[in-house]
N, CA and C atoms as an extended XYZ file, in Angstrom:
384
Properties=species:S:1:pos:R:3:atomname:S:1:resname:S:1:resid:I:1 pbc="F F F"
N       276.196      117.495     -195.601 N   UNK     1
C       275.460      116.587     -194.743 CA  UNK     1
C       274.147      117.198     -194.262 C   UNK     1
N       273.597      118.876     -194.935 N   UNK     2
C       273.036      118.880     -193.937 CA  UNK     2
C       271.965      118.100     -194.471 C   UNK     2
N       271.469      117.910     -195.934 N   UNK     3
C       270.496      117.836     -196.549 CA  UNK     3
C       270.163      116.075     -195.718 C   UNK     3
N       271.213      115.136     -195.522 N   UNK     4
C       270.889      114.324     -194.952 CA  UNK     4
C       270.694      114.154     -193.692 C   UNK     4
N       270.578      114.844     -193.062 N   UNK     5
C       270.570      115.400     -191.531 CA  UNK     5
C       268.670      116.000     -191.780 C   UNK     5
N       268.579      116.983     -192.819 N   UNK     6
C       267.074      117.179     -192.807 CA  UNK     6
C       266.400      115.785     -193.609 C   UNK     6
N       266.696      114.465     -194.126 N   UNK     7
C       266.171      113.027     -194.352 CA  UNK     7
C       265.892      112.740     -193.668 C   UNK     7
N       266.835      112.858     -192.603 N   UNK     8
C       266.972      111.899     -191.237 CA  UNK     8
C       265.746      112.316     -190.265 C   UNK     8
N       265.654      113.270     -189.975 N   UNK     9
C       264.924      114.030     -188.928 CA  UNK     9
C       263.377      113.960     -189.533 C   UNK     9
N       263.463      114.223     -191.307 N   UNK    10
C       262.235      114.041     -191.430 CA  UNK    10
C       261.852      112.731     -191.606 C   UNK    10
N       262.526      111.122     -191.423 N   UNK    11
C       261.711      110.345     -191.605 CA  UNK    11
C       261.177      109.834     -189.958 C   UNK    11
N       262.097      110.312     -188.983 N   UNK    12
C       261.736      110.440     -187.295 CA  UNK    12
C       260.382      111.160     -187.506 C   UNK    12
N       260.343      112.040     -187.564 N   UNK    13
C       258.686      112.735     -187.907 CA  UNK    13
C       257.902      111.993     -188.102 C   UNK    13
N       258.211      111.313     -189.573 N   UNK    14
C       257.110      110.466     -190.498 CA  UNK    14
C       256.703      109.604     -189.452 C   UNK    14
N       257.870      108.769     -188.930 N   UNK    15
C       256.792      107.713     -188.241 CA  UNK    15
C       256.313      108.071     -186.665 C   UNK    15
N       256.934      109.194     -186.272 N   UNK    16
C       255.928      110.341     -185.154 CA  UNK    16
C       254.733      110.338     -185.414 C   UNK    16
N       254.555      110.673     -186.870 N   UNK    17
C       252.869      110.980     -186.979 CA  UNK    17
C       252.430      109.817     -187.402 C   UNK    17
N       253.129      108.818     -187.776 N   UNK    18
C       252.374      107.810     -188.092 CA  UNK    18
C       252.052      107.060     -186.967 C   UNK    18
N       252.382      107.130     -185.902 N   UNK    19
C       252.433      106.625     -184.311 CA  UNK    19
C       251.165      107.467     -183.333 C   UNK    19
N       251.488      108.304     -183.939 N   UNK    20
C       249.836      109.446     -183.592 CA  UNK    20
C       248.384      109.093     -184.218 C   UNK    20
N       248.999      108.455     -185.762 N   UNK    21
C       247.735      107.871     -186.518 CA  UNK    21
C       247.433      106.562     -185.998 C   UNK    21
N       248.149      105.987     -185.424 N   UNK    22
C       248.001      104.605     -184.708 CA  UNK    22
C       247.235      105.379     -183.482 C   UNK    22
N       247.349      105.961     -182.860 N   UNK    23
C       246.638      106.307     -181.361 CA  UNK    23
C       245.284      106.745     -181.794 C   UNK    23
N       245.293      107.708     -182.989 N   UNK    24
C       243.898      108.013     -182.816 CA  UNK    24
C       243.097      106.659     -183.364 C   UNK    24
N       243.658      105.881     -183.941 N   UNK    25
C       242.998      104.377     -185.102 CA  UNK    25
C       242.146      103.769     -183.866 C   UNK    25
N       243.206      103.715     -182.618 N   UNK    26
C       243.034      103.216     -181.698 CA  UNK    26
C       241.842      103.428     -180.489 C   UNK    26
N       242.085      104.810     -180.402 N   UNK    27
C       240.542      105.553     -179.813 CA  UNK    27
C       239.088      105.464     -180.698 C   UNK    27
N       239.746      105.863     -182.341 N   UNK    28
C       238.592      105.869     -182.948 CA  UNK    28
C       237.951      104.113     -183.307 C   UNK    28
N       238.162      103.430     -182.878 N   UNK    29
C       238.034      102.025     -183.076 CA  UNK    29
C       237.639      101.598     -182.120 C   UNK    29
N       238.380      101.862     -180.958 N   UNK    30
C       238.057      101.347     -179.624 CA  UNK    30
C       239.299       99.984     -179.304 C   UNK    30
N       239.978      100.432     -179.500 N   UNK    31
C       240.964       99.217     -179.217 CA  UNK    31
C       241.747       99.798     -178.218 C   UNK    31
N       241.628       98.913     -177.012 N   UNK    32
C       242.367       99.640     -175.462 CA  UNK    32
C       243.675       98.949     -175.960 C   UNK    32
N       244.392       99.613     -174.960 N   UNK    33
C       245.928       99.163     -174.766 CA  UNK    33
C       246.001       97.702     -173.940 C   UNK    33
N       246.533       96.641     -174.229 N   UNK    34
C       247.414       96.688     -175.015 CA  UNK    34
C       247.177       96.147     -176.564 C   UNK    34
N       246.491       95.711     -176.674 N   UNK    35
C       245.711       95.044     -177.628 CA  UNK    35
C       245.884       96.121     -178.931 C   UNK    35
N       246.259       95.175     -179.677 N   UNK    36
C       247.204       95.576     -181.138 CA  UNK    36
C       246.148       94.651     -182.669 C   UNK    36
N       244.717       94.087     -181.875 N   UNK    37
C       244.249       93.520     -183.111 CA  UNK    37
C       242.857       93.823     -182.452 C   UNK    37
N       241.352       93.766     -183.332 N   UNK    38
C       240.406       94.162     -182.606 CA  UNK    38
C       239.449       94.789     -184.343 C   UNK    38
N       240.088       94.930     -184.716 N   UNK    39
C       239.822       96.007     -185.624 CA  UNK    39
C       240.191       96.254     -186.738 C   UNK    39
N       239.948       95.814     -187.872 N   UNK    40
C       240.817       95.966     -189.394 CA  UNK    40
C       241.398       97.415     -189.214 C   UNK    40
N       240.556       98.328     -189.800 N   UNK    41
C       241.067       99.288     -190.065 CA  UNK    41
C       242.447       99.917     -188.888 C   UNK    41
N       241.636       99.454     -187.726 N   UNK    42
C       243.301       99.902     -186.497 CA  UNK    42
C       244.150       98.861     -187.182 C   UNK    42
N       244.246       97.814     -187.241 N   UNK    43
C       245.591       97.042     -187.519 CA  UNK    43
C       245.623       97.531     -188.822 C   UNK    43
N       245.148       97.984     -190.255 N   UNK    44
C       246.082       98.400     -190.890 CA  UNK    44
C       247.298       99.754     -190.844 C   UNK    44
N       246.839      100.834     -189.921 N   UNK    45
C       247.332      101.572     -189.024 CA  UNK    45
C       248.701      101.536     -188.342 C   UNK    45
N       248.300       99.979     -187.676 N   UNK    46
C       249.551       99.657     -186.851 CA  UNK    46
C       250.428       98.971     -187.822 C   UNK    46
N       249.698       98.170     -188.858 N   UNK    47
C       250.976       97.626     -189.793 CA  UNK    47
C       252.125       98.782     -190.518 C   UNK    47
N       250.947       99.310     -190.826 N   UNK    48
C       252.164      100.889     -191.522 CA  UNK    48
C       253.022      101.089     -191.064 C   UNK    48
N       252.192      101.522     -189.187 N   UNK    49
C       253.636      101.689     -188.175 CA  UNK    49
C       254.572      101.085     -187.970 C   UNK    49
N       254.409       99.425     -187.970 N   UNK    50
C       255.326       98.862     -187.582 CA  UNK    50
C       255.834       98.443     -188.926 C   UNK    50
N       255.700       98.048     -189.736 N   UNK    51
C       256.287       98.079     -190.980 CA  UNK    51
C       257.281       99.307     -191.046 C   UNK    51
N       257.640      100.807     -190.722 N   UNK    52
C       257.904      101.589     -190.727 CA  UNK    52
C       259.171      101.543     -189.786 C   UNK    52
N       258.352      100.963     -189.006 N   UNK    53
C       259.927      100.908     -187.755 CA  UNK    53
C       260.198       99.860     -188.144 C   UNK    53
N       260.191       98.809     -188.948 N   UNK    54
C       261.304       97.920     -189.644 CA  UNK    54
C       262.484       98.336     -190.494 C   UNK    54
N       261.800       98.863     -191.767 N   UNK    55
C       262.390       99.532     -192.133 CA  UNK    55
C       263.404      100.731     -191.402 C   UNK    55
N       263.084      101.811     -190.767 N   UNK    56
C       263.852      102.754     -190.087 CA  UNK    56
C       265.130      102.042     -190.139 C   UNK    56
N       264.754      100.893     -188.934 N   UNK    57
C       266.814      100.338     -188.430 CA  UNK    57
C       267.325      100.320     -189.644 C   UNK    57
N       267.208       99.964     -190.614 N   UNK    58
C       268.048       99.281     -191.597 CA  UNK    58
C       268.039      101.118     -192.217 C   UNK    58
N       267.078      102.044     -192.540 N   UNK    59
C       267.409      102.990     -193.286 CA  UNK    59
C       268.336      103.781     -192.840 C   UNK    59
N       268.087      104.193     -191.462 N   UNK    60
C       268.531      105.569     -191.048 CA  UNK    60
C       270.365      105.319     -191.091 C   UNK    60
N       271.011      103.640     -190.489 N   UNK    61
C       272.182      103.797     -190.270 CA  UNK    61
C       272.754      103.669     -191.876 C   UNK    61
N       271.818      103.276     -192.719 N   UNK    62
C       272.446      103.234     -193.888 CA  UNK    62
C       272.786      104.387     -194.635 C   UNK    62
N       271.558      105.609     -194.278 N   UNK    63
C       271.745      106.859     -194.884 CA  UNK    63
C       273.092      107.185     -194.271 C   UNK    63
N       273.280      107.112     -192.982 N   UNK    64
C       274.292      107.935     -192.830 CA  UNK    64
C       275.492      107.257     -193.606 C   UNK    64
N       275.617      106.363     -193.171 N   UNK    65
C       277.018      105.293     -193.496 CA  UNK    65
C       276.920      105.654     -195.152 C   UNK    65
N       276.162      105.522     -196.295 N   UNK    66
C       276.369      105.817     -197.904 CA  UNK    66
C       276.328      107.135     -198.073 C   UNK    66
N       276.340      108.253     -197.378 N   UNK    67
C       276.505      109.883     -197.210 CA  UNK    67
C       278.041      109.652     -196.454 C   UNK    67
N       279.062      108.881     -195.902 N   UNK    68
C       280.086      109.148     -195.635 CA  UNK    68
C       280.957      108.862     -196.709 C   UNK    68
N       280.376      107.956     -197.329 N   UNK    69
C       281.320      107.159     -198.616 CA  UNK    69
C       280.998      108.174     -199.910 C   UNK    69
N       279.888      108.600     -200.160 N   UNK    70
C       279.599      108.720     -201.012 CA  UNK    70
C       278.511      110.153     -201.141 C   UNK    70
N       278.474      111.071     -202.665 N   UNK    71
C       277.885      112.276     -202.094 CA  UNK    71
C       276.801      112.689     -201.139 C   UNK    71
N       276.644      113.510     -200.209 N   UNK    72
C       275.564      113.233     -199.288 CA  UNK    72
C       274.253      113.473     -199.698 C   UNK    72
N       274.283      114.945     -200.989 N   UNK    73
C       273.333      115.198     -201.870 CA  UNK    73
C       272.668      114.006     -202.393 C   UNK    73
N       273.371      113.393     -202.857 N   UNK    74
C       272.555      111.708     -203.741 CA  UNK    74
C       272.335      111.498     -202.491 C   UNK    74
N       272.892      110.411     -201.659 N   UNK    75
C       272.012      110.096     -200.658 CA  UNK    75
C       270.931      110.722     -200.161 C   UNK    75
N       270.984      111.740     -199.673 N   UNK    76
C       269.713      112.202     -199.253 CA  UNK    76
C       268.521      112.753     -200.444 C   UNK    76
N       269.011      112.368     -201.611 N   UNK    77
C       267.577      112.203     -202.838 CA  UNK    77
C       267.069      111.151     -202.564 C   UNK    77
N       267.954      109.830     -202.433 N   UNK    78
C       267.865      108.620     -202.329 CA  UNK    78
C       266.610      108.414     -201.365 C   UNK    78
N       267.639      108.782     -200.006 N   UNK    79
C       266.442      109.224     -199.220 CA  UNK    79
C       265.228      109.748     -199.116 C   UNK    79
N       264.937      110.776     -199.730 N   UNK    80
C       263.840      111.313     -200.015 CA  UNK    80
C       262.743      110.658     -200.713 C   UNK    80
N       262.869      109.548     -201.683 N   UNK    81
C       262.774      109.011     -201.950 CA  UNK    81
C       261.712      107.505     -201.453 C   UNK    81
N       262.305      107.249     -200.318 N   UNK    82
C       262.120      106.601     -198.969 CA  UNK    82
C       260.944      107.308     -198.673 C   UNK    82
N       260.903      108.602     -198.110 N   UNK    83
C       259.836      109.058     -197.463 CA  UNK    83
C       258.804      108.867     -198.663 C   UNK    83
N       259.183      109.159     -199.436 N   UNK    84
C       257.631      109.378     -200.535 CA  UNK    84
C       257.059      108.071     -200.428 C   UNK    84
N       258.251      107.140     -200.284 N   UNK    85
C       257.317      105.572     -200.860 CA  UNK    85
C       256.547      105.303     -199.445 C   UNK    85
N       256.844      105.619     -198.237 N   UNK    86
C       256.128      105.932     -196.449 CA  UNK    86
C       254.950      106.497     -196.686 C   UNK    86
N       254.591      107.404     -197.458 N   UNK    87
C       253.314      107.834     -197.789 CA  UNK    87
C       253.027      107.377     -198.904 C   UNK    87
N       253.093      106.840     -199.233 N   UNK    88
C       252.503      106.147     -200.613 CA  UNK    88
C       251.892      104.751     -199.757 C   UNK    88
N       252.684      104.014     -199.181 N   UNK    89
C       252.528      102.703     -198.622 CA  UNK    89
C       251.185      103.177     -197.329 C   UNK    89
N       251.393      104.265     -196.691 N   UNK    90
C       250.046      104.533     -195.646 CA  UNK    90
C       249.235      104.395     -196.400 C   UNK    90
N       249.154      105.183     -197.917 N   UNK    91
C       247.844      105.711     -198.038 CA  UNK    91
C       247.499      104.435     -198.026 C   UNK    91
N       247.817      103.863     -199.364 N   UNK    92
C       247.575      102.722     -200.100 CA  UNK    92
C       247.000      101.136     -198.823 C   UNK    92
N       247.668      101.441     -197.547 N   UNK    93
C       247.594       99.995     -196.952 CA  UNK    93
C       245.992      100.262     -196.144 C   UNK    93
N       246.319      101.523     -196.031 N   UNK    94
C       244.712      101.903     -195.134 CA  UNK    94
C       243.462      101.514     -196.125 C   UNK    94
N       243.820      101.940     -197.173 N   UNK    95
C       242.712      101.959     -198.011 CA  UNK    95
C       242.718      100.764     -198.751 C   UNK    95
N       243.703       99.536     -198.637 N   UNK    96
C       243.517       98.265     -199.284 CA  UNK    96
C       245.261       97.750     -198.954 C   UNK    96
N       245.168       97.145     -198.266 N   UNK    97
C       246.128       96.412     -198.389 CA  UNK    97
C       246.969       95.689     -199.384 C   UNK    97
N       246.219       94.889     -200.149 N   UNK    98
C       246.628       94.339     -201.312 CA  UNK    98
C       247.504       95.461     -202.363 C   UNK    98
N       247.208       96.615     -201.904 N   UNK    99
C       247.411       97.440     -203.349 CA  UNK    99
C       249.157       97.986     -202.435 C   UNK    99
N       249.523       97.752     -201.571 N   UNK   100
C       250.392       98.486     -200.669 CA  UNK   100
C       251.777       98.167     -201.764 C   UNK   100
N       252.077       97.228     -202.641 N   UNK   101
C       253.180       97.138     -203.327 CA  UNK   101
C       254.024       97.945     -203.728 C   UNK   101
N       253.241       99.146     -204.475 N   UNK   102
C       253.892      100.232     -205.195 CA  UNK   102
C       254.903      101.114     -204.163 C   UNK   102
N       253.962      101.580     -202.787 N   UNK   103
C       254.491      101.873     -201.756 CA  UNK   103
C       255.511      100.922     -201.221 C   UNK   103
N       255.621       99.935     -201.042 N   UNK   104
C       256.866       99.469     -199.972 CA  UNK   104
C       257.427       99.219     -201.350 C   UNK   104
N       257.671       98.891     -202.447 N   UNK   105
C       258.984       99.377     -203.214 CA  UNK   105
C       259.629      100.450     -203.240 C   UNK   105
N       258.897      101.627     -203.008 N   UNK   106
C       259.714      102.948     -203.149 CA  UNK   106
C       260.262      103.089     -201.490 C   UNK   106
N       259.618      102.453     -200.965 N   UNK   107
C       260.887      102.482     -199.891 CA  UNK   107
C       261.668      101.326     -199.521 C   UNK   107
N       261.351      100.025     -199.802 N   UNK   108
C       262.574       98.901     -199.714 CA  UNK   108
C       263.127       99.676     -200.773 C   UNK   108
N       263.375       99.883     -201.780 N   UNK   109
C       264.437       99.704     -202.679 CA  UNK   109
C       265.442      101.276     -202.209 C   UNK   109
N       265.054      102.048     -202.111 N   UNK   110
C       266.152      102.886     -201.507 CA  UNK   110
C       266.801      102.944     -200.482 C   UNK   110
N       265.962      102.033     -199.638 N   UNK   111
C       266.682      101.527     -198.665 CA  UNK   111
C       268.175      100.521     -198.953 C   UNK   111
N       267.552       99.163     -199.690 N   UNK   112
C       268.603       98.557     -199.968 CA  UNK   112
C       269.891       99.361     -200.798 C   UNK   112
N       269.305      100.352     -201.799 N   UNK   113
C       270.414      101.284     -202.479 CA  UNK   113
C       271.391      102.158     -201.625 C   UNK   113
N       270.973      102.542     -200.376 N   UNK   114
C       271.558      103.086     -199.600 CA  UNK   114
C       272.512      102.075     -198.894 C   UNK   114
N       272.216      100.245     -198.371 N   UNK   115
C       272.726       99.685     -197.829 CA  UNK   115
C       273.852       99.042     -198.471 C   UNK   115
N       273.564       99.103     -200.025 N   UNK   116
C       274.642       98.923     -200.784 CA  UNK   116
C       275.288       99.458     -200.760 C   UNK   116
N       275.109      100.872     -201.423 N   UNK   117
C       276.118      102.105     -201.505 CA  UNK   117
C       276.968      101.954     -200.184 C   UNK   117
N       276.792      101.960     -198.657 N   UNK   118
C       277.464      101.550     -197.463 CA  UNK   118
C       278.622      100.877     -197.435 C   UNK   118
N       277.721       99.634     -197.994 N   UNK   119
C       279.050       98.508     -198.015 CA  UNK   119
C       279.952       98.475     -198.470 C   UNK   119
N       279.165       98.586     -200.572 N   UNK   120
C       281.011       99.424     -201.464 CA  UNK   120
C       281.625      100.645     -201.003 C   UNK   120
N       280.767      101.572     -200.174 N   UNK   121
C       282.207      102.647     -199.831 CA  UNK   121
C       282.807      102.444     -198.848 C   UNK   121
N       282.443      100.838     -197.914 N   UNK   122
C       283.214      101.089     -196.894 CA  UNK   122
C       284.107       99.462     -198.017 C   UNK   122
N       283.962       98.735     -198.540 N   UNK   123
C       284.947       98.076     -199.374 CA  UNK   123
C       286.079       99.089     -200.053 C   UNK   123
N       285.550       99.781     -200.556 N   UNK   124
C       286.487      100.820     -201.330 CA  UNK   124
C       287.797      101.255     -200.220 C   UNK   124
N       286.816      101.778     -199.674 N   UNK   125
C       287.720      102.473     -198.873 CA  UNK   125
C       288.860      101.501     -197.888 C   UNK   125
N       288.320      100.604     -197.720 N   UNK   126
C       289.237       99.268     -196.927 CA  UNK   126
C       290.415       99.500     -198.248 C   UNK   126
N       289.979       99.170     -199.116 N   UNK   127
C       291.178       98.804     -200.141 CA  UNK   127
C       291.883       99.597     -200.600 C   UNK   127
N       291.565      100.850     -200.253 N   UNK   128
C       292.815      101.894     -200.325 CA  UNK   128
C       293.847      102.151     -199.679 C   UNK   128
């Protein structure tokens, strides 16, 4: 577990700093609090972020839950996985939105692989 334990912690990070890149978007733009629009480049910033914390709920309980059923090593590749497509999707949304696809596939889809994996090991395991 630990390898999914270091997934976990590092995708809390990821969107740490991506929450830091929202603050400075925010100074460097000029967009006061509370105000969340003002500014392309800040709102693509904040979409990352919050796009990011969408994703999270659904990732983090899934990593754990398909690391109980199932090896924790795979899961947390799986995972890893996730993070790459988090930086793939920043770069890509800052610098064009339109192009952000490639990025949020590599992290929806390991996400959902993880939420699957969840469900059949907790089916499996019911039926034993």
């Amino acid at each position: 577990m630990l390898w999914v334990d270091f997934v976990a912690l590092t995708a809390l990070i990821q969107y740490f700093v991506f929450s830091i890149f929202v603050g400075r978007a925010r100074a460097r733009y000029g967009i006061k609090a509370p105000a969340t629009t003002g500014n392309e480049m800040f709102e693509r910033h904040y979409r990352v972020q919050m796009n990011t914390l969408e994703l999270l709920i659904i990732f983090l309980p899934s990593l754990y839950l398909a690391a109980k059923y199932w090896p924790p090593a795979w899961m947390a590749s799986i995972g890893a996985i996730y993070l790459i497509g988090r930086i793939v999707y920043l770069r890509a949304y800052v610098k064009d939105p339109a192009s952000r696809s490639f990025g949020f596939g590599l992290s929806i889809i390991p996400t959902l692989v993880l939420l699957v994996a969840s469900i059949a090991g907790l089916a499996i395991a019911t039926l034993k």
